[in-house]
PyMOL commands that place a pseudoatom at each C-alpha (Angstrom):
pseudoatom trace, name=CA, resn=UNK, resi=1, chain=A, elem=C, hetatm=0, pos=[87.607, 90.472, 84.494]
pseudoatom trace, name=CA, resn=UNK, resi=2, chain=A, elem=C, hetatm=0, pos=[88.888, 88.225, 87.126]
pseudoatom trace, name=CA, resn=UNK, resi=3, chain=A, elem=C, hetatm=0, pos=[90.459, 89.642, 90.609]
pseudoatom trace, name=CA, resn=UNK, resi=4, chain=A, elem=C, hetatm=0, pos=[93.978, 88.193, 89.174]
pseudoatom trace, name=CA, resn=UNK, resi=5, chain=A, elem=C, hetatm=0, pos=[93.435, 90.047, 85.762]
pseudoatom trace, name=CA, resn=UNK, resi=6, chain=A, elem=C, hetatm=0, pos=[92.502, 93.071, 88.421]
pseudoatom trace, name=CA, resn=UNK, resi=7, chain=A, elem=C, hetatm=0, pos=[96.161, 92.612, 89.936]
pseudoatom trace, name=CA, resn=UNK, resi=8, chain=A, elem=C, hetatm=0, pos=[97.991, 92.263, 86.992]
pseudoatom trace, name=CA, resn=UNK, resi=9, chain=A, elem=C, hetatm=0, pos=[95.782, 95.599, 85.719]
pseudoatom trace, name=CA, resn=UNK, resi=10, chain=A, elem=C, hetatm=0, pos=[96.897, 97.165, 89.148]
pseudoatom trace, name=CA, resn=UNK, resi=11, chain=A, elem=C, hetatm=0, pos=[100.577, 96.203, 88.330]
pseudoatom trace, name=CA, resn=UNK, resi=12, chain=A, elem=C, hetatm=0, pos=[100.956, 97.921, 85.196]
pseudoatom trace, name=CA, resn=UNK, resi=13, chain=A, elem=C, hetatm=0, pos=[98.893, 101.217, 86.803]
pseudoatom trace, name=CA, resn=UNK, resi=14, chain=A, elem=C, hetatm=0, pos=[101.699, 101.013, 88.881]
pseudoatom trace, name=CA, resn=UNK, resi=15, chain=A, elem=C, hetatm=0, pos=[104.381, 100.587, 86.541]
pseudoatom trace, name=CA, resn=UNK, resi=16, chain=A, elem=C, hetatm=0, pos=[102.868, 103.560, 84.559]
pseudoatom trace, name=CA, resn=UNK, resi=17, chain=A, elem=C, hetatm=0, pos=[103.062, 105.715, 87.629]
pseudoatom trace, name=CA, resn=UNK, resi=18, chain=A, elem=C, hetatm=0, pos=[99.049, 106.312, 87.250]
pseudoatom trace, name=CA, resn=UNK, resi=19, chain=A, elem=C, hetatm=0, pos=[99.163, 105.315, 90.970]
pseudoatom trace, name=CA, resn=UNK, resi=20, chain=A, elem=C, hetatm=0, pos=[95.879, 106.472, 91.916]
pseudoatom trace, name=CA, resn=UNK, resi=21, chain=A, elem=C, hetatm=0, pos=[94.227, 103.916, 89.206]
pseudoatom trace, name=CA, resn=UNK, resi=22, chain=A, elem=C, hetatm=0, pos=[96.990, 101.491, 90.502]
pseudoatom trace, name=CA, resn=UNK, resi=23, chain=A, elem=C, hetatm=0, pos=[94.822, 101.613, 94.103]
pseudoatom trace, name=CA, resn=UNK, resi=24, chain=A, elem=C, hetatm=0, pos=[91.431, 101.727, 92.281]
pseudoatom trace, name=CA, resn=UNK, resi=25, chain=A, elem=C, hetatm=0, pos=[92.162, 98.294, 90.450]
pseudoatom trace, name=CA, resn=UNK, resi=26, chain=A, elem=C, hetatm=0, pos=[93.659, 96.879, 93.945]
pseudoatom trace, name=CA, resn=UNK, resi=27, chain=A, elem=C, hetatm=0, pos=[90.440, 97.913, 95.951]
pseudoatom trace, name=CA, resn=UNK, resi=28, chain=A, elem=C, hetatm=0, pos=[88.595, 96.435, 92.802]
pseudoatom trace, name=CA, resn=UNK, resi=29, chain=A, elem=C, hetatm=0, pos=[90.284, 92.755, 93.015]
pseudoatom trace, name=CA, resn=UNK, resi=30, chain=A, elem=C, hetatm=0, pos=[90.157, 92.894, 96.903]
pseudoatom trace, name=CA, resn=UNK, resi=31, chain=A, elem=C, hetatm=0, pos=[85.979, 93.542, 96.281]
pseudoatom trace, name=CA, resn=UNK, resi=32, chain=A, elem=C, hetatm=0, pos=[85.995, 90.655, 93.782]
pseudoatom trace, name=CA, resn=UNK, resi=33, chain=A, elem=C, hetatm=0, pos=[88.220, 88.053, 94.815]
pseudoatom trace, name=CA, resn=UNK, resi=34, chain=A, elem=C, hetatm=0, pos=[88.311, 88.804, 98.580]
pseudoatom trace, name=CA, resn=UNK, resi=35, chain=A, elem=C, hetatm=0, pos=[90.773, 90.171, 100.973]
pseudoatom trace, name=CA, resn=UNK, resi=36, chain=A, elem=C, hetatm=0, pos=[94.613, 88.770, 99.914]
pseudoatom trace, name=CA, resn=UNK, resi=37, chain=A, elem=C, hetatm=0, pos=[97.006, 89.363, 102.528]
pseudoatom trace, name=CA, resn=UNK, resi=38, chain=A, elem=C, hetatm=0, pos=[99.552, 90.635, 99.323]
pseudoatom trace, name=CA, resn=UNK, resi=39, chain=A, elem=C, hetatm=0, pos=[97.061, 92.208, 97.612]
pseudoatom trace, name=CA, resn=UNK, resi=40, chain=A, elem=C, hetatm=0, pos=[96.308, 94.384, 100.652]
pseudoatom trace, name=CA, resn=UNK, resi=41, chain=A, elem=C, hetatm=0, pos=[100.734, 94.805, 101.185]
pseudoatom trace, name=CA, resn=UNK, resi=42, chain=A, elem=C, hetatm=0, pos=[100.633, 96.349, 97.720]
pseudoatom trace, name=CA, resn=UNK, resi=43, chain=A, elem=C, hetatm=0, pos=[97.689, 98.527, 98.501]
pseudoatom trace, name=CA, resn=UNK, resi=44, chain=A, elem=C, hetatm=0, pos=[98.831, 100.139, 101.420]
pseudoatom trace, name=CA, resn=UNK, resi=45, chain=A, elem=C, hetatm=0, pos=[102.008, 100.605, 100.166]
pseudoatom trace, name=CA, resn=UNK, resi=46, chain=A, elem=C, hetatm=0, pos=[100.425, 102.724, 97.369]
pseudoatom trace, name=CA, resn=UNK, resi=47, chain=A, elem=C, hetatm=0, pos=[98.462, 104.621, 99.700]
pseudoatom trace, name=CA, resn=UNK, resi=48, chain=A, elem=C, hetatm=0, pos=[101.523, 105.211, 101.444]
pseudoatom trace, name=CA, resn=UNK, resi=49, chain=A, elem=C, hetatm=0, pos=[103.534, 106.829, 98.870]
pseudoatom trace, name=CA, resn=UNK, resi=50, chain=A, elem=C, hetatm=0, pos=[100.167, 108.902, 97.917]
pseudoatom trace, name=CA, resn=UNK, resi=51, chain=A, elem=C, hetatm=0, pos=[99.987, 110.236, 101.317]
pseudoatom trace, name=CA, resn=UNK, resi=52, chain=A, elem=C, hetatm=0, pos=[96.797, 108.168, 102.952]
pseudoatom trace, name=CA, resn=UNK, resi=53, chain=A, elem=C, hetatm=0, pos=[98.849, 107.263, 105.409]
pseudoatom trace, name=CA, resn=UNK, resi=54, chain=A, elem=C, hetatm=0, pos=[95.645, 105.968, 107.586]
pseudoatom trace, name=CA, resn=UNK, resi=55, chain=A, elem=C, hetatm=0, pos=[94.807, 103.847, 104.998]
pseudoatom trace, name=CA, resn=UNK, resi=56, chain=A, elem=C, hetatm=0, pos=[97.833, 102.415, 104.591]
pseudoatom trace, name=CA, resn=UNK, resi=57, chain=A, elem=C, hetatm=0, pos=[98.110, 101.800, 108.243]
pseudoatom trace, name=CA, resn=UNK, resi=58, chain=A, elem=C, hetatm=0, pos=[94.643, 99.593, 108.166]
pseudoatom trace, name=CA, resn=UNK, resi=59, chain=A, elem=C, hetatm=0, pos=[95.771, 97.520, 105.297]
pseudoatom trace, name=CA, resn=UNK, resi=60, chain=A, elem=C, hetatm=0, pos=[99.105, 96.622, 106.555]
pseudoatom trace, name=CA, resn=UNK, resi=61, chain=A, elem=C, hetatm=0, pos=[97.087, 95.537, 109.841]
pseudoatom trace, name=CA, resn=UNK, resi=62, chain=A, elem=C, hetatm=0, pos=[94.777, 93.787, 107.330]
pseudoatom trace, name=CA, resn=UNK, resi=63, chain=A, elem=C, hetatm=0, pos=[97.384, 91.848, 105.151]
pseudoatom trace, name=CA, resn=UNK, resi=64, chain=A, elem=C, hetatm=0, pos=[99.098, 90.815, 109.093]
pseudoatom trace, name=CA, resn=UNK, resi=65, chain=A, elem=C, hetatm=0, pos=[95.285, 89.714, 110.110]
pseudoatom trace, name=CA, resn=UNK, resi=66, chain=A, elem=C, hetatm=0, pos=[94.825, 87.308, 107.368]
pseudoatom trace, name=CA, resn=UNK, resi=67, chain=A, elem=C, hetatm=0, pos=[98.601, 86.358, 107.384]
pseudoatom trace, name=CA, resn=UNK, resi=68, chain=A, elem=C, hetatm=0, pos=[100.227, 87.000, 110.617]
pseudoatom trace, name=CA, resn=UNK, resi=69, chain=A, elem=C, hetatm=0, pos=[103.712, 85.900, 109.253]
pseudoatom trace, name=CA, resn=UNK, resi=70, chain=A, elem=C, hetatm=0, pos=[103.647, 88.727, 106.741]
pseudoatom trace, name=CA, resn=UNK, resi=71, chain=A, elem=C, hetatm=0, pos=[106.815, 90.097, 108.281]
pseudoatom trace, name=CA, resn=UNK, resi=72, chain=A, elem=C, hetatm=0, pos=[107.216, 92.600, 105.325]
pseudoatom trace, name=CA, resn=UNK, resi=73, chain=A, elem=C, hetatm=0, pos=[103.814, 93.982, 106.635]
pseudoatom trace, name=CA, resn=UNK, resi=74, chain=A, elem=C, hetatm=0, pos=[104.867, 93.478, 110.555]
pseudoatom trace, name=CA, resn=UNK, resi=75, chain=A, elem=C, hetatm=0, pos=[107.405, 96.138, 109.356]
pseudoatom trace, name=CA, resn=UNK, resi=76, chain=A, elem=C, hetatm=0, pos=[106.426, 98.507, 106.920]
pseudoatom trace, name=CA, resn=UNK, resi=77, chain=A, elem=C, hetatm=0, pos=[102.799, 99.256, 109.652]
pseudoatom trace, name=CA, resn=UNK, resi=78, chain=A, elem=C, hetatm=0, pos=[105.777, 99.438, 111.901]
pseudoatom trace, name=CA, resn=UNK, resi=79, chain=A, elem=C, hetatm=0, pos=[107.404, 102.501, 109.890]
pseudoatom trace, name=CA, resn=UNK, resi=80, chain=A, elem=C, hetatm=0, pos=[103.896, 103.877, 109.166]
pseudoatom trace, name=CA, resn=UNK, resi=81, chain=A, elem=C, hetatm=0, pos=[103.274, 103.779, 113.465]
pseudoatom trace, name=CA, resn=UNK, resi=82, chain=A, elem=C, hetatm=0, pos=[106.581, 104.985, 114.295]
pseudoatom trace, name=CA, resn=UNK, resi=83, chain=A, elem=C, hetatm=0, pos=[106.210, 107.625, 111.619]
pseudoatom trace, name=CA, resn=UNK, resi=84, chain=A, elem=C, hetatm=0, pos=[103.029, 109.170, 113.100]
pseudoatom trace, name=CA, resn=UNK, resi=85, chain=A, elem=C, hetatm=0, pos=[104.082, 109.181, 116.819]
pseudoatom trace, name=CA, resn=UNK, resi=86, chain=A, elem=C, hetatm=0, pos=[102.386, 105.791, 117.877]
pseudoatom trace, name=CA, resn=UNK, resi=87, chain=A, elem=C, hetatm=0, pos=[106.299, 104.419, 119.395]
pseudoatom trace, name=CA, resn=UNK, resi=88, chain=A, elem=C, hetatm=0, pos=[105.220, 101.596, 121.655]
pseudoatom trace, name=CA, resn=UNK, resi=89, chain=A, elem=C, hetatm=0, pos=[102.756, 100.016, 119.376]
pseudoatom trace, name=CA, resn=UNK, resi=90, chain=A, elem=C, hetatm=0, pos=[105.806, 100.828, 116.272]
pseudoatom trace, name=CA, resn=UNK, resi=91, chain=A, elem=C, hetatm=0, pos=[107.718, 99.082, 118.576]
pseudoatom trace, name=CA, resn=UNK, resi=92, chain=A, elem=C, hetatm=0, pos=[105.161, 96.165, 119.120]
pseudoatom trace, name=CA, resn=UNK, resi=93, chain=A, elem=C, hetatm=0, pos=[104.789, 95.580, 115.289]
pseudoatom trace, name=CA, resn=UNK, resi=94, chain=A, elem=C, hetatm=0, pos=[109.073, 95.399, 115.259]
pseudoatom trace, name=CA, resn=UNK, resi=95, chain=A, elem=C, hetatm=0, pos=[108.973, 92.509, 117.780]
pseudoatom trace, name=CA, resn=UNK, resi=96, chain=A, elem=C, hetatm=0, pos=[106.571, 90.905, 115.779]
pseudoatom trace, name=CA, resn=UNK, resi=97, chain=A, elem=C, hetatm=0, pos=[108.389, 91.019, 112.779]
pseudoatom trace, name=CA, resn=UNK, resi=98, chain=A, elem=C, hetatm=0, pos=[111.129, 89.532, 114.692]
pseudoatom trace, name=CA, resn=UNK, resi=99, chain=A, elem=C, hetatm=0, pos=[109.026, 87.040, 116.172]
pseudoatom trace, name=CA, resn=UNK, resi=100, chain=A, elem=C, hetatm=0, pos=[108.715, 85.623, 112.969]
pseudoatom trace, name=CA, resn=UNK, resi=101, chain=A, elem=C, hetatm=0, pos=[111.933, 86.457, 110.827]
pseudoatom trace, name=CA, resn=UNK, resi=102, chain=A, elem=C, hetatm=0, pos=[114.522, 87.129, 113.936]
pseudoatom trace, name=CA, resn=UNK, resi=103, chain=A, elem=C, hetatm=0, pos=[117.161, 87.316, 110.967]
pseudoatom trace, name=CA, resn=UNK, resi=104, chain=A, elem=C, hetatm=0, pos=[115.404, 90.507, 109.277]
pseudoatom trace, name=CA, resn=UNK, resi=105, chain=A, elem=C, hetatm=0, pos=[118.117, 92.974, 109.085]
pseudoatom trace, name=CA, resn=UNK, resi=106, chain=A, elem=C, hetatm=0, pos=[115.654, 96.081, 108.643]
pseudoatom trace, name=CA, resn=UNK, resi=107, chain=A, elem=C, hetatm=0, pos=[113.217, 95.028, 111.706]
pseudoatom trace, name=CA, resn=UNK, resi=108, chain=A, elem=C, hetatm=0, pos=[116.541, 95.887, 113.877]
pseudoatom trace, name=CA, resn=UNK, resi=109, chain=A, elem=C, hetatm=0, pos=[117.340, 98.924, 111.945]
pseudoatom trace, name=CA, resn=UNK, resi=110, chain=A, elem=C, hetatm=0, pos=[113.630, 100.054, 112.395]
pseudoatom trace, name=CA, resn=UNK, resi=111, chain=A, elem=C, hetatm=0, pos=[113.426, 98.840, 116.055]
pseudoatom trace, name=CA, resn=UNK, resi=112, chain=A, elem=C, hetatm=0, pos=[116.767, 100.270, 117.158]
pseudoatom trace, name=CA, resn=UNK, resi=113, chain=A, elem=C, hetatm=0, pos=[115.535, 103.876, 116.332]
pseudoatom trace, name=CA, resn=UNK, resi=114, chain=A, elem=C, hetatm=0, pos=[112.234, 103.501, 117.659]
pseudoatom trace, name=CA, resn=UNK, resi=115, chain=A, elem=C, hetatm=0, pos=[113.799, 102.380, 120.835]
pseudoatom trace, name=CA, resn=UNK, resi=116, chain=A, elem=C, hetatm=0, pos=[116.072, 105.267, 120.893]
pseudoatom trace, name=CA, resn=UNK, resi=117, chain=A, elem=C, hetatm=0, pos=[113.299, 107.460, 119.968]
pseudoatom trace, name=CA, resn=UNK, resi=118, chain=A, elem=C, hetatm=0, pos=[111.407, 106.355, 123.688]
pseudoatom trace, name=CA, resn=UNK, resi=119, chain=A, elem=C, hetatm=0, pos=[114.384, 106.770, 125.403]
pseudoatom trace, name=CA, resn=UNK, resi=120, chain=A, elem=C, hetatm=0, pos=[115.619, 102.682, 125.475]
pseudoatom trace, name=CA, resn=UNK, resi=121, chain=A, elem=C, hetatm=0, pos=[119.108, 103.279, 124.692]
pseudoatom trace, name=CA, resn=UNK, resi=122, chain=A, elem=C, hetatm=0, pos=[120.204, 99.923, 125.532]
pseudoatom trace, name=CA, resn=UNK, resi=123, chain=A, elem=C, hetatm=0, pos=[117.544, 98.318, 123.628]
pseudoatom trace, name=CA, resn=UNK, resi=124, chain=A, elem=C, hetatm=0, pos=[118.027, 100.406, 120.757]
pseudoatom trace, name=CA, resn=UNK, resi=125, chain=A, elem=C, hetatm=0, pos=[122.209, 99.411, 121.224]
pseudoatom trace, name=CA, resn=UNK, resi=126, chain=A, elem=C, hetatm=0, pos=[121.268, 95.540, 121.012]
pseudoatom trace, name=CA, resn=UNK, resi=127, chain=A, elem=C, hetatm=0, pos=[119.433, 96.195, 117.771]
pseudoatom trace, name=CA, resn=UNK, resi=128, chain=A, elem=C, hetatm=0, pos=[121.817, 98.453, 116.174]
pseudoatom trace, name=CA, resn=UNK, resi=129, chain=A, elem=C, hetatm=0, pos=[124.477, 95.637, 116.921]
pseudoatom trace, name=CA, resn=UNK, resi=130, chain=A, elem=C, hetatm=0, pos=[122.004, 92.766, 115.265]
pseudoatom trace, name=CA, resn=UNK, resi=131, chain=A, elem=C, hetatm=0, pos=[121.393, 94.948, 112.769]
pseudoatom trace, name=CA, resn=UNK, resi=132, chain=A, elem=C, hetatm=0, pos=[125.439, 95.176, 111.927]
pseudoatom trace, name=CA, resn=UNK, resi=133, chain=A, elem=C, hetatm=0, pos=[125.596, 91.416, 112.108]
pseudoatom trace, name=CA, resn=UNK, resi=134, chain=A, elem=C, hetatm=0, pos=[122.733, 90.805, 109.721]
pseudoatom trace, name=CA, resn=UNK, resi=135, chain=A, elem=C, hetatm=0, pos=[123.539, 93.619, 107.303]
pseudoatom trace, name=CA, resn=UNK, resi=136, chain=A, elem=C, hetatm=0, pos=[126.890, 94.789, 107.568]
pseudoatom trace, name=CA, resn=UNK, resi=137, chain=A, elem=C, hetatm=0, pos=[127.500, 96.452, 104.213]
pseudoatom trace, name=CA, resn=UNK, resi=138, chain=A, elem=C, hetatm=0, pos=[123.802, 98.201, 103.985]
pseudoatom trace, name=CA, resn=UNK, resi=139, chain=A, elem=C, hetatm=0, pos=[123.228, 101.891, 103.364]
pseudoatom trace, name=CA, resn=UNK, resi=140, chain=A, elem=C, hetatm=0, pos=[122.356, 102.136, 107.039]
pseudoatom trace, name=CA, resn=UNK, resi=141, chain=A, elem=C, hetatm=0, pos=[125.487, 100.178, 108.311]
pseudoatom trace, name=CA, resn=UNK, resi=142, chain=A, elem=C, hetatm=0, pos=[127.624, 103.773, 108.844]
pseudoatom trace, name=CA, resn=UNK, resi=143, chain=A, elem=C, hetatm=0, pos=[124.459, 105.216, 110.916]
pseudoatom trace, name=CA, resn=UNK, resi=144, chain=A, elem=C, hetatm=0, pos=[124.572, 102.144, 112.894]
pseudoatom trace, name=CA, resn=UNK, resi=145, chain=A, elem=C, hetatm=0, pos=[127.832, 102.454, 113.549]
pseudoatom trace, name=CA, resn=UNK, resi=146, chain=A, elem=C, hetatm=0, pos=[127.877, 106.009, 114.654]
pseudoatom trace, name=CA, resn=UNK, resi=147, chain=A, elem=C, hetatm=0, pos=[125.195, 104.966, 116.611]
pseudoatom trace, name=CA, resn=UNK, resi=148, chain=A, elem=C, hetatm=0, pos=[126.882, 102.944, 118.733]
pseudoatom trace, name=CA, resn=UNK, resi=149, chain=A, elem=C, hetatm=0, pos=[129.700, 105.433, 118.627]
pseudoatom trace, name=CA, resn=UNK, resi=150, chain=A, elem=C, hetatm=0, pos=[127.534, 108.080, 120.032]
pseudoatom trace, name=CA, resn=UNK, resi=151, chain=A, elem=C, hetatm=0, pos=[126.696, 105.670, 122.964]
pseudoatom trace, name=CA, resn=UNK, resi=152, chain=A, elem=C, hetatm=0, pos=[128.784, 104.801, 125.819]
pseudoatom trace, name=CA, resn=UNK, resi=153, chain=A, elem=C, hetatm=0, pos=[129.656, 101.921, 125.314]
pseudoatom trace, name=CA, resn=UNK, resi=154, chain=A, elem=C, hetatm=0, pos=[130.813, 102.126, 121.516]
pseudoatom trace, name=CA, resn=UNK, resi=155, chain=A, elem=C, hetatm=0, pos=[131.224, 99.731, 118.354]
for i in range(1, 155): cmd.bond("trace and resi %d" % i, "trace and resi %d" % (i + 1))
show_as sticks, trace
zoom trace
């Protein structure tokens, strides 16, 4: 079997909802074939949804240390950080997302509430306002907005 054949194997796992062979058959191409920045996206975004959410957080840091343009990675590890209390570095792998793709609506959205969450209101205000430009008719475009409502300097 050939690491692509391993993917594609992986793929259906995942399709099936047998998630846990979904992973096996990822960490099983990655062994063959060598570490693939996507390869290691989908594999930490498995782990995430099973709960290994420190596994996860290495193989998005993987997938942005073979590809460091992987702004998909740059912010999902962003989530993962932000989700388990690690702000400033959350907040570091936002800015790097944006570093790459300044245009990516949910980097904004992500980075606006990690800035409110360390107490950067106006930070977190140009983000939410970015955020509004970029994606104006998203799910998260009436939080946003009563984001900026909530502030003091409004919509």
């Amino acid at each position: 079997t050939t690491p692509e054949e391993m993917v594609e194997a992986a793929i259906t796992y995942e399709d099936e909802g047998q998630l846990e062979a979904a992973v096996e058959m990822y960490r099983a191409a990655l062994t063959a074939g060598g570490a693939r920045p996507e390869v290691c996206f989908h594999l930490a975004e498995l782990l995430y949804m099973l709960g290994d959410i420190s596994a996860a957080r290495e193989r998005y840091f993987m997938a942005i240390e073979i590809d460091e343009e992987y702004v998909e990675a740059r912010a999902n590890l962003g989530c993962v950080l932000a989700e388990t209390g690690q702000l400033e570095l959350a907040v570091a792998a936002f800015q790097g997302a944006l570093e790459y793709h300044p245009d990516y609506p949910d980097a904004h959205y992500h980075l606006a509430r990690t800035w409110e969450d360390v107490g950067r209101p106006e930070e977190a205000e140009r983000h939410w306002r970015r955020f509004l430009t970029l994606a104006p008719n998203s799910p998260w475009a009436d939080e946003a907005l009563a984001r900026l409502e909530d502030s003091t300097l409004g919509p």
